[in-house]
C-alpha positions in Angstrom: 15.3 -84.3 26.1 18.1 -82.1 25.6 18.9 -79.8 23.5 21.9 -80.1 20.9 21.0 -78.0 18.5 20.9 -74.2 18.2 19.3 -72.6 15.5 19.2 -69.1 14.4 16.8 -67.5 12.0 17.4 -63.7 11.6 14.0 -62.3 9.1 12.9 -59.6 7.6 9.8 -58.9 6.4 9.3 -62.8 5.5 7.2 -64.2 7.7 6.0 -67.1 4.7 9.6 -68.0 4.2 10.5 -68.0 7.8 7.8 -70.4 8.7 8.3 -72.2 5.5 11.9 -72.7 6.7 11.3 -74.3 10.1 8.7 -76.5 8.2 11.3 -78.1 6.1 14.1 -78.0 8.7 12.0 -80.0 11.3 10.5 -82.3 9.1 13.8 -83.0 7.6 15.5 -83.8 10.9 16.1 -87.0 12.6 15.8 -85.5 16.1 13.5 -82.7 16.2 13.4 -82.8 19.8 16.7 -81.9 20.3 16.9 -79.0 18.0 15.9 -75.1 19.9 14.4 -72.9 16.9 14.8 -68.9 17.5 13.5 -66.3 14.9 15.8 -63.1 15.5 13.7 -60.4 14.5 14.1 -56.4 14.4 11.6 -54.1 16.0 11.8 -52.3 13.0 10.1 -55.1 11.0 6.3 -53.4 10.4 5.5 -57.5 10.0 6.4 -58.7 13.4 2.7 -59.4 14.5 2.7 -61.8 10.9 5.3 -63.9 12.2 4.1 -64.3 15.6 0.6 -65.2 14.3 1.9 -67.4 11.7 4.7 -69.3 14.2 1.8 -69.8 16.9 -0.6 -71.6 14.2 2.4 -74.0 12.9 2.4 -77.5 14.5 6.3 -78.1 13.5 7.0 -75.7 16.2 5.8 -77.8 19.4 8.1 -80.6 17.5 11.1 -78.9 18.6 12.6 -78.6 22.3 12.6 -74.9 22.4 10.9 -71.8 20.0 11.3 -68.4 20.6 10.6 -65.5 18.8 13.1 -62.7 19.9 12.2 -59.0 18.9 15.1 -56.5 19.5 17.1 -53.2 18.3 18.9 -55.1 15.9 19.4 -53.2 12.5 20.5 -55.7 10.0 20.8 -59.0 9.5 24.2 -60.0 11.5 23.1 -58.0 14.3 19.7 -59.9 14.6 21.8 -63.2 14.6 24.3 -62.9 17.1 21.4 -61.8 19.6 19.9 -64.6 18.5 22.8 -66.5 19.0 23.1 -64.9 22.7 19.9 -66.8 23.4 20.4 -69.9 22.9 21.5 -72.6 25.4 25.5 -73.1 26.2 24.8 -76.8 26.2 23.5 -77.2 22.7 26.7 -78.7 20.7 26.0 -77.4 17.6 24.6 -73.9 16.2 23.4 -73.1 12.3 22.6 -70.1 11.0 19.3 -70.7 8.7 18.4 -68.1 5.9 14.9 -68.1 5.2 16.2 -68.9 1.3 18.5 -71.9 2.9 16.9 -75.2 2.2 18.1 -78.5 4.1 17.7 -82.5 3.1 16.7 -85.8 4.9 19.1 -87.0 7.9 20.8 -83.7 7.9 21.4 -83.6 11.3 22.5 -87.0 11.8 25.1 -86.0 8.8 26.2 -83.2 10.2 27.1 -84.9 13.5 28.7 -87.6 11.3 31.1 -84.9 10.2 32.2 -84.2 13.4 32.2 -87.6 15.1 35.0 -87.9 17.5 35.3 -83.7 18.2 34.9 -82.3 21.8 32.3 -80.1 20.4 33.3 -78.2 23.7 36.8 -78.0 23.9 37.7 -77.6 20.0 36.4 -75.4 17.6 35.6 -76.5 14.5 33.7 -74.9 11.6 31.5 -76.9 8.8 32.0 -75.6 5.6 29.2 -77.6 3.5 27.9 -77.1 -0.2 25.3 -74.6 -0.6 24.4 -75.7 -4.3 24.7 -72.1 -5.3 28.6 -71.0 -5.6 31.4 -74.0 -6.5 32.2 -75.8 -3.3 35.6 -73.6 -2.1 34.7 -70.8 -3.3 32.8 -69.1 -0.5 31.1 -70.2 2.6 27.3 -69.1 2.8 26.0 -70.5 5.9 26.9 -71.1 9.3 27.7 -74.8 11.3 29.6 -74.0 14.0 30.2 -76.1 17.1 29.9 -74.3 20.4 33.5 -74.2 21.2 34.2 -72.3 18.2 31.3 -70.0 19.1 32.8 -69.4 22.4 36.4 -68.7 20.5 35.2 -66.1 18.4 32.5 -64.9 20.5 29.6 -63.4 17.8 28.3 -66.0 14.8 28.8 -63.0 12.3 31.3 -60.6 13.0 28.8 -57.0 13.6 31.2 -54.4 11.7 29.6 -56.0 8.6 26.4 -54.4 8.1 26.2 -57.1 5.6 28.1 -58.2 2.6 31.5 -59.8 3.6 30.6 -61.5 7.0 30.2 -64.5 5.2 34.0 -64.1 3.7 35.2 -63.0 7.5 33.6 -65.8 8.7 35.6 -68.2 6.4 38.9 -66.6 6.8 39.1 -66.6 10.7 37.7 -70.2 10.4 40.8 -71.2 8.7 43.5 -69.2 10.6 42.4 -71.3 13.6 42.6 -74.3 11.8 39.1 -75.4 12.6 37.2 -75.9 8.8 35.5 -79.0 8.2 35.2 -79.5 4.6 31.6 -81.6 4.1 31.5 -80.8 -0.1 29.1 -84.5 0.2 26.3 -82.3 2.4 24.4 -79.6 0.4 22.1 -77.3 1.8 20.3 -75.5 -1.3 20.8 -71.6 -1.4 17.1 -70.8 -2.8 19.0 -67.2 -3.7 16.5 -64.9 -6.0 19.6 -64.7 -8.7 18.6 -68.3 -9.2 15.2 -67.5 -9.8 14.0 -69.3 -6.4 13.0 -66.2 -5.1 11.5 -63.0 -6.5 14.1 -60.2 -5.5 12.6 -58.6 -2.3 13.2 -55.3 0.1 15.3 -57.8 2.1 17.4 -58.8 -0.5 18.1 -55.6 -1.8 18.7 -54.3 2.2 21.9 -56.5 1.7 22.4 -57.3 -1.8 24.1 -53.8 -3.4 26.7 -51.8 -4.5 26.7 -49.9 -1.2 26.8 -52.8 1.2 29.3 -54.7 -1.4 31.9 -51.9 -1.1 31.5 -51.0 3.0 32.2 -54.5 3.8 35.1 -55.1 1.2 36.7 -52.3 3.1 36.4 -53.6 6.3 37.5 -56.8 5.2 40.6 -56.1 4.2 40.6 -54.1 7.3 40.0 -56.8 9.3 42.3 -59.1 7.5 45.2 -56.7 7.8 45.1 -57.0 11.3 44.1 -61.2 11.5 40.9 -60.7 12.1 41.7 -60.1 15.8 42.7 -63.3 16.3 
């Protein structure tokens, strides 16, 4: 079986979320066996040896076509998923950025291939922009479905000048100068987000949630933007 599906799961001191992630994921997916599962891990993370103990005991994981768990000198979160992202293979149509706080629903792949039905997922890039259930659909895109050949266009999943706040904005932005969002307000992947009490705040939200982080990547946004996001 082939693979179609990329998936990228940069973590952080969350090896019970991270496995509870893939759990749901796979379980939720039609086609399992065409899905390839990395973790994107830094070698910072003191709980690396959790995850790997925790991946190797779950069952979900010989479901899938490929798992790897990839350990490097990544410092934040965008930086763990673009090597991530490096990894996985150039014929998988389809790649998705999963949070370990990003929840899924029956069928979704099917649905999400439904959305692009008729696309050279090849040849022209396009960018889902689905509901996350935690921000009004429009307002902000939190999570990332990207077909390969608008992987290949941009070159990174999340641009790496962000340390962290405002990739997410970037990513939407450059999206729609090339003219490739996909607007699937009908899908909803759930945003389990700690400000909606699914989550007890954490080190790892607070490594990317603050007033620090907030105003470093503002400025580099409009940075970016002044200059069309290098397009």
């Amino acid at each position: 079986m082939s693979v179609r599906i990329s998936i990228v799961e940069p973590s952080f001191k969350r090896s019970q979320m991270a496995v509870d992630a893939l759990k749901e994921w796979v379980n939720h997916a039609d086609r399992p066996e065409e899905i390839e599962w990395i973790v994107s891990l830094d070698s910072i993370d003191p709980t690396v040896p959790d995850y790997q103990t925790k991946f190797s005991q779950l069952a979900e994981v010989l479901k899938v076509e490929r798992f790897e768990i990839s350990v490097g000198d990544s410092i934040n979160c965008n930086q763990a998923m673009n090597r991530g992202a490096r990894l996985t293979n150039p014929a998988a149509e389809l790649l998705i950025g999963v949070s370990d706080d990003q929840g899924c629903f029956s069928h979704w792949d099917t649905e999400l291939f439904k959305v692009l039905e008729g696309v050279d997922n090849f040849k022209e890039p396009k960018l889902i922009w689905a509901n996350d259930g935690y921000w009004e659909f429009g307002y902000i895109m939190t999570t990332y479905f990207a077909n390969r050949a608008l992987y290949n266009r941009m070159g990174f999943m999340i641009c790496e000048e962000y340390p962290s706040m405002f990739g997410d904005n970037d990513l939407m932005e450059t999206g729609r100068a090339l003219g490739a969002v996909v607007l699937a307000p009908h899908l909803t992947f759930l945003h389990r987000h700690y400000s909606k009490g699914y989550h007890p705040n954490d080190e790892t939200y607070a490594r990317r949630n603050n007033p620090t982080e907030f105003n470093k990547g503002q400025e580099i946004f409009l940075r970016r933007k002044s200059r069309n996001f290098d397009l």
